[in-house]
C-alpha positions in Angstrom: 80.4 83.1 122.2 81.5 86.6 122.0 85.1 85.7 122.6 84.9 83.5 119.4 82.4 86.4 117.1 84.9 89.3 117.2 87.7 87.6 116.1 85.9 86.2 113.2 83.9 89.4 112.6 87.6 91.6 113.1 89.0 89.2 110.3 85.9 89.8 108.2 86.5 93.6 108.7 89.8 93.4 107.6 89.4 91.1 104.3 86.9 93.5 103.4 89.4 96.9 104.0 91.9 94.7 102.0 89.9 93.7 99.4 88.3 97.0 98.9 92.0 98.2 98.8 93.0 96.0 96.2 90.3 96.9 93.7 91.4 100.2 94.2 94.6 102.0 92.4 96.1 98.8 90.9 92.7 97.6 89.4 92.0 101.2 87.9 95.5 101.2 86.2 95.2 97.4 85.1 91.9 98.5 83.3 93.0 101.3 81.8 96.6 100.1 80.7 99.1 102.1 82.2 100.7 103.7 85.0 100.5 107.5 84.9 103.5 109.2 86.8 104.2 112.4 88.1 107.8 113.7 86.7 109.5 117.2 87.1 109.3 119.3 83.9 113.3 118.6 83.8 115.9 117.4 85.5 118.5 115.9 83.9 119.5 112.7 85.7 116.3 112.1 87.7 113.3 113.5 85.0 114.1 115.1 81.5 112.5 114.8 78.7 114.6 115.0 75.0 113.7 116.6 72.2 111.6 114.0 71.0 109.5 113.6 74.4 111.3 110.8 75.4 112.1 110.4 79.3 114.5 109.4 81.4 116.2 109.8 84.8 116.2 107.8 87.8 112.8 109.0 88.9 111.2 108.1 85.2 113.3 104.5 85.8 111.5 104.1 88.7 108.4 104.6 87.2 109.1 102.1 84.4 109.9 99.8 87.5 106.4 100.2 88.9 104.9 99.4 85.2 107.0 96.5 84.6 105.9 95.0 88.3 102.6 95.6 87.3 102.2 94.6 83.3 105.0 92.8 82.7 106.3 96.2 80.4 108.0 99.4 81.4 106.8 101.4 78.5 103.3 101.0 80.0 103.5 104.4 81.4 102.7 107.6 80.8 104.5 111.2 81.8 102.9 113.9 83.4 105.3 116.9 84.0 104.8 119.0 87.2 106.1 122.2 88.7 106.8 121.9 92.5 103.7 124.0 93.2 101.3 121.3 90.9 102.6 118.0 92.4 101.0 116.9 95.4 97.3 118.5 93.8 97.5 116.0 90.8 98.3 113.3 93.5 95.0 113.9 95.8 93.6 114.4 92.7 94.0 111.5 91.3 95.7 112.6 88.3 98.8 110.8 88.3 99.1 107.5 89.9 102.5 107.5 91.2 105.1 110.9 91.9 108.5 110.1 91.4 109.6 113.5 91.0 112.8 114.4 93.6 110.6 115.0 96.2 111.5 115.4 99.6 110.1 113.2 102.6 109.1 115.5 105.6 106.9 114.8 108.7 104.5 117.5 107.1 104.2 115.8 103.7 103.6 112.7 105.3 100.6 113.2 108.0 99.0 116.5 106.3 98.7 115.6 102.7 96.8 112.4 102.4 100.2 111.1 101.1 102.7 107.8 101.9 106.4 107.7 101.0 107.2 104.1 100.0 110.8 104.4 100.3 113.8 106.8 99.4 115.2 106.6 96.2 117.9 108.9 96.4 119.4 110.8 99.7 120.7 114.1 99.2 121.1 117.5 101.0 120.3 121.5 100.1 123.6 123.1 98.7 124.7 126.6 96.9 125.7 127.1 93.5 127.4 130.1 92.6 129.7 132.0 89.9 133.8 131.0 90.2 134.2 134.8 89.6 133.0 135.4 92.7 135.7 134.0 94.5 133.6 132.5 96.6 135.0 129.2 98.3 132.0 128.8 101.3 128.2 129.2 101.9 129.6 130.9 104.9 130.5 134.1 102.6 127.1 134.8 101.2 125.3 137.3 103.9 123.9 139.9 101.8 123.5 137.5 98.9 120.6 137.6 96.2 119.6 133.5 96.1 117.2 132.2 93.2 115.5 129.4 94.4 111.5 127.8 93.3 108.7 128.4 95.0 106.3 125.5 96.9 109.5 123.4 97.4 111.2 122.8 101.4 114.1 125.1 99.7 113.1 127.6 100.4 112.5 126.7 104.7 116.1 125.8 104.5 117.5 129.1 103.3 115.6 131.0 105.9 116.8 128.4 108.8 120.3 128.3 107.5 120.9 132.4 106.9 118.7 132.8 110.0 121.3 130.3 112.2 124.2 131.9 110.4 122.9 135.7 111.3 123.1 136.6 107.6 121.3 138.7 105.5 119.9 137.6 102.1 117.1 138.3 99.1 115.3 135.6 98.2 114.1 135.6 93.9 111.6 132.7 93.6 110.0 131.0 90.9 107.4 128.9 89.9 109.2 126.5 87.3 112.7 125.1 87.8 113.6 126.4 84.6 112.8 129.5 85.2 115.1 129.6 88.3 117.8 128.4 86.4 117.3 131.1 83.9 117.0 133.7 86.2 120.5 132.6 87.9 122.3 131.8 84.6 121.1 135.7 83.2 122.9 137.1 86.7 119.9 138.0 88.1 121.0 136.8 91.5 124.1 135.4 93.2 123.2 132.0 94.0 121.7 129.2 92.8 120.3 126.6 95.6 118.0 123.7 95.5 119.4 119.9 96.2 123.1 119.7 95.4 122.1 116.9 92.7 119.8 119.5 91.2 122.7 122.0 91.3 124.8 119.1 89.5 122.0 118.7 87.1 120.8 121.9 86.2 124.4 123.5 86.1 124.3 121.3 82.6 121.4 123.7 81.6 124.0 127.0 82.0 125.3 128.8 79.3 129.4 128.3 80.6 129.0 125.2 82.8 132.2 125.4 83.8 132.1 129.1 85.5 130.2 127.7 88.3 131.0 125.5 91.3 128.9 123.9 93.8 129.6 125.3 97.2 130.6 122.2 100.2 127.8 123.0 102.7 125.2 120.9 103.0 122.8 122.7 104.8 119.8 119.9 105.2 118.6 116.2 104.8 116.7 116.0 102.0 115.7 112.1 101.5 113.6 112.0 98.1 111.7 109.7 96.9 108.3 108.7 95.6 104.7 109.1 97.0 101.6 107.8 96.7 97.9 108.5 98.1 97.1 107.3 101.6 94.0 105.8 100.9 94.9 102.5 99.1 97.3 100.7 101.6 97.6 97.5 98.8 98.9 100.2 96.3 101.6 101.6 98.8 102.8 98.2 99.5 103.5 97.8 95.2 105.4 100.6 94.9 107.4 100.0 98.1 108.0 96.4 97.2 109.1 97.3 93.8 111.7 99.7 95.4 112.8 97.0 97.6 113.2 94.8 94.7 116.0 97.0 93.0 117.5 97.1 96.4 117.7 93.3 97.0 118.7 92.4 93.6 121.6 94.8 93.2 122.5 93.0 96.7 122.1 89.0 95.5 123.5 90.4 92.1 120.7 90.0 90.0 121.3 92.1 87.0 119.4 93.4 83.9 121.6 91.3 81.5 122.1 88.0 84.2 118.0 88.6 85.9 116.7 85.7 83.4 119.4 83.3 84.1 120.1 83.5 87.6 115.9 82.5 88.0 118.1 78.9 88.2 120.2 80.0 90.9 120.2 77.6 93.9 119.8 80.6 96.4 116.9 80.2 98.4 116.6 84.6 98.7 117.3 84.9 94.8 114.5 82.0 94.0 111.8 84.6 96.4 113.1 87.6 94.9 112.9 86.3 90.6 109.5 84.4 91.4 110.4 80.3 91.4 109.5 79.9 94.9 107.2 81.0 96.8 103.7 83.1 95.9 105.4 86.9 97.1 104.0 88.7 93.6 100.4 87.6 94.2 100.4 88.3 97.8 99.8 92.0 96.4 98.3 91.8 93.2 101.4 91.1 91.1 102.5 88.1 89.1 105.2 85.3 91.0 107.7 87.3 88.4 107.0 90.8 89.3 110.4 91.1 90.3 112.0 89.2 87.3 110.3 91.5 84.9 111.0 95.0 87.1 114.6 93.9 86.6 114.9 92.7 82.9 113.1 96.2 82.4 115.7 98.5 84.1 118.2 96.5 86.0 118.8 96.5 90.0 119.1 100.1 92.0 122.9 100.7 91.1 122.3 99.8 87.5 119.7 103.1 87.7 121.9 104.9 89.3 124.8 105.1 87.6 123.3 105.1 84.2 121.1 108.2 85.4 123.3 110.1 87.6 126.9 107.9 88.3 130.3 108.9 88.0 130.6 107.6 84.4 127.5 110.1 83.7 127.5 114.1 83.1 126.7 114.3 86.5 129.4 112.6 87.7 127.8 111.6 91.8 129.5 108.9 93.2 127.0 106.3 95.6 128.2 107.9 98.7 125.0 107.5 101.2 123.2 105.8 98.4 125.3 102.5 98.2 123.9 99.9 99.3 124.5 99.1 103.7 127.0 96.2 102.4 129.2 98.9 100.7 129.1 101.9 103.5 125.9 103.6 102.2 122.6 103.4 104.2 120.5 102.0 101.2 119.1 98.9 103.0 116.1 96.7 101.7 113.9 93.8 104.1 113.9 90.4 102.6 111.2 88.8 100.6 110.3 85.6 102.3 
């Protein structure tokens, strides 16, 4: 008898963990209407807000993916803008729902923080930004340099390890908010700027002479960002992962923002899955059969994101590089939904 009792009290255990899951994060944002995300307090191409409040950016398009999965509409949402220092304390908190705010993944982040990273969004790597005046062609040529950086970020780690490695001296002039460290570099009150190198492409927007400054070629760390979410609702972490695998597998079938409605008659058994007309994938976590269909007429696939937010034909001007998809020589790479 008790070779047939724990099995059926096991799977008793575990519908109860999953059901207590599920009434969890994405009932509380069902009831009150909207997804409440964690954004930067600016960066153009990822979070910024314009001067009528409105946001945008590849992180804030991810968070309009999460509302659409869940309510059918990526304007349910709601911004909350964070400095470095104030993001993972309004995620325990349970301030903000979601944080899509180019952060980076580390081992620390993930087991000491109560926190889960659903996936990587963008991969990028620490670089220097500095005056043309200088004359300063590599990273290599800064010992004794003044560097403006923000506090609470991994930035700062990777200055110390890199100068440290390098056997060069520095001065480190940290700051709370991003725009204050932009500021601070832009009014000459150090030599260089560092932070992600598509921060550095971003913020250089925000300088007074955009064109006196160039971003140095080092890349002096791996810095995969993406979003994060509590660790104590599994069901909630597998939403906002899905929905990240979604944009990946529909830029990869070809399932576009302006095709995504039409191609739900496509004869491909992986595109059927993906837009809902097979299968029961949405309700399997708390979603609609169309989750998919309506995260994608809301904002398109991934490379629709991210060249509208930060592509080649954008201000920023980053091409795909490691953030193509695997089919095109990049490492962005999705699992299937069957």
């Amino acid at each position: 008898m008790k070779r047939t009792i724990l099995p059926v009290l096991a799977s008793a255990a575990f519908a109860m963990v999953a059901t207590a899951a599920t009434a969890g994060t994405l009932d509380d944002i069902k009831a009150k209407g909207h997804v409440q995300c964690g954004v930067s307090q600016g960066v153009p191409g990822f979070s910024n807000p314009d001067d009528k409040g409105n946001w945008a950016g590849l992180d804030v398009d991810f968070c309009r993916a999460v509302a659409a999965a869940v309510f059918g509409n990526g304007d349910a949402i709601k911004f909350t803008p964070l400095s470095a220092k104030e993001r993972f304390t309004a995620l325990q908190s349970g301030e903000i729902d979601i944080l899509s705010r180019n952060t980076t993944w580390t081992m620390t982040r993930d087991t000491t923080l109560g926190l889960n990273f659903p996936g990587v969004t963008y991969y990028d790597g620490q670089g220097f930004m500095v005056r043309k005046s200088l004359g300063i062609a590599s990273a290599l040529e800064l010992s004794g340099a003044s560097v403006c950086t923000q506090t609470g970020t991994t930035t700062e780690l990777n200055v110390a390890d890199y100068f440290r490695a390098k056997n060069m001296q520095y001065e480190i002039v940290a700051f709370e908010k991003a725009d204050e460290v932009v500021q601070a570099y832009d009014a000459g009150r150090c030599d260089v700027f560092t932070t992600d190198a598509s921060g550095l492409y971003a913020h250089r927007l925000k300088m007074t002479n955009p064109d006196e400054h160039i971003v140095l070629p080092e890349i002096i760390s791996k810095e995969p960002l993406g979003p994060a979410v509590r660790d104590d609702d599994v069901a909630w972490f597998k939403v906002v992962r899905w929905v990240y695998f979604a944009l990946l597998n529909a830029e990869e079938l070809g399932v576009t923002q302006a095709n995504a409605e039409e191609m739900k008659g496509a004869e491909s058994p992986n595109i059927k899955r993906l837009l809902g007309t097979e299968g029961e994938f949405g309700p399997s976590v708390g979603l609609d059969k169309d989750w998919a269909l309506n995260v994608i007429k809301a904002v398109g696939n991934y490379g629709e994101i991210f060249n509208r937010n930060v592509g080649p034909d954008t201000p920023l001007g980053i091409s795909r590089g490691l953030n193509a998809l695997w089919t095109d020589g990049g490492i962005q790479y999705a699992p299937p939904v069957r």
